[in-house]
KOLGU-116985 format. One record per atom (N, C-alpha, C): x, y, z; residue in one letter. Coordinates in steps of 0.001 Angstrom, whole numbers, plus 500000, padded with zeros to 6 digits. Example, Ala and Ser with C-alpha at 12.3 -4.5 7.8 and 13.67 -1.06 7.14 Angstrom:
% KOLGU-116985
513190494310507800A512300495500507800A513200496700507800A512850497750507080S513670498940507140S512900500030507870S
//
This chain:
% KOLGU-116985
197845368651544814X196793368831543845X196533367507543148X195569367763542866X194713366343542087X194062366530541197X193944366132539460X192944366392538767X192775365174538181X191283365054537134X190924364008536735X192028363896535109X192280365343534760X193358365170533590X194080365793533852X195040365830532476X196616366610532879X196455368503532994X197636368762533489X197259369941533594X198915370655533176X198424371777532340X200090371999531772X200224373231532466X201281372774533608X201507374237534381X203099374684534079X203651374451533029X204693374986532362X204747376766532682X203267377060532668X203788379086532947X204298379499534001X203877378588534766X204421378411536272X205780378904536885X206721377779535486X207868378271535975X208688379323534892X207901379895533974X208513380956533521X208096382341534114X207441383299533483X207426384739533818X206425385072535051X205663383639534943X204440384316535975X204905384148537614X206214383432537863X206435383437539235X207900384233539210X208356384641540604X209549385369541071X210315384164541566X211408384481541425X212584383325541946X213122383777543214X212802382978544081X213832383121545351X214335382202545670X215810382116544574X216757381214545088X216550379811544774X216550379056545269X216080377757544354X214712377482544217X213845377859544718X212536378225544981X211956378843544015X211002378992543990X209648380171542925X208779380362544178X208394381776543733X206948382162544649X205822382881543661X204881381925543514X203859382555542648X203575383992542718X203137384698542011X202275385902542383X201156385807542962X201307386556544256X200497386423545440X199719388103545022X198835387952543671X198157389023543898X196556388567543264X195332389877542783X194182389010542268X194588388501540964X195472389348540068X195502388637538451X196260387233538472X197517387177539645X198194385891539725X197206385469540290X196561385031541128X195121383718541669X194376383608540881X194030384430540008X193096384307538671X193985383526537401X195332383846537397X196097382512536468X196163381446537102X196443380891537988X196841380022538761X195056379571538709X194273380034539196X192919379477538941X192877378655537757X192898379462536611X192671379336535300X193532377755535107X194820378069535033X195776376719535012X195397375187535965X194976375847536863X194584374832537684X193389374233536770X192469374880536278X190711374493536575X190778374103534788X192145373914534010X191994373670532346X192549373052532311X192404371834531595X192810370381530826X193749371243530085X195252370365530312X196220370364529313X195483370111527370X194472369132527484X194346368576526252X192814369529525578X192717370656526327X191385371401526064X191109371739524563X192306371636523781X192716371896522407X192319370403521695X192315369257522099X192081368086521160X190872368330520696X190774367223519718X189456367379518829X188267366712519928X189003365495520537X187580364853521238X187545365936522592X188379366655522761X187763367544524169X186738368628523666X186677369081522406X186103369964521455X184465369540521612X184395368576521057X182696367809520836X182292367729522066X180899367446521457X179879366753522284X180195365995523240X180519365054522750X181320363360523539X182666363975524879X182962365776525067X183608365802525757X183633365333527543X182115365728527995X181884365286528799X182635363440529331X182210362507528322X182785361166528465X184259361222528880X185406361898528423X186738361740528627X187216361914529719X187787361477530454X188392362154531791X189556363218531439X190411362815530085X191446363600529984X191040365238529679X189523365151529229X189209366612528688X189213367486530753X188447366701531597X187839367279533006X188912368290533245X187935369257533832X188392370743533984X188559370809535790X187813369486536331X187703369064537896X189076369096538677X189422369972539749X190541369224539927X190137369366541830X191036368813542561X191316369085544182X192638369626544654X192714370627545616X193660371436545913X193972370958547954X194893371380548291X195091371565549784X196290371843550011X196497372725550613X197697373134551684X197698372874552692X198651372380552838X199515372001554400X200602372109555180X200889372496556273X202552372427556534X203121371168557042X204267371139557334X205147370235557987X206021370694559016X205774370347560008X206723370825561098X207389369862561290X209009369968561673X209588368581561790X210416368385563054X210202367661563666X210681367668565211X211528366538565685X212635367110566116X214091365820566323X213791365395567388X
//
């Protein structure tokens, strides 16, 4: 993942995912893709005063923009 600002995915690793083992597995349902949306697509700093105004557009730290991709790795000896 890639965004133009920060992104506070702290819920991540508390209640909203299941633990398997050293691992987490998000909730693979519509309300978990709709958090995980949400977290993804909101500026950590959506709360400052300059992300608030007018002038938010100008900041990169306010951008709600981000890029996603999945991929695997197969690994071959």
């Amino acid at each position: 993942m890639v965004a133009d600002g920060p992104r506070d995915l702290s819920e991540l690793s508390g209640n909203a995912v299941n633990r398997a083992g050293p691992f987490v597995k998000s909730l693979n349902d519509a309300a978990g893709r709709a958090q995980l949306g949400h977290l993804l697509s909101t500026s950590a700093t959506e709360n400052d005063p300059v992300c608030r105004g007018p002038q938010r557009k100008l900041h990169r730290q306010c951008s709600d923009a981000y890029g996603a991709a999945m991929f695997s790795i197969t690994e071959v000896e």
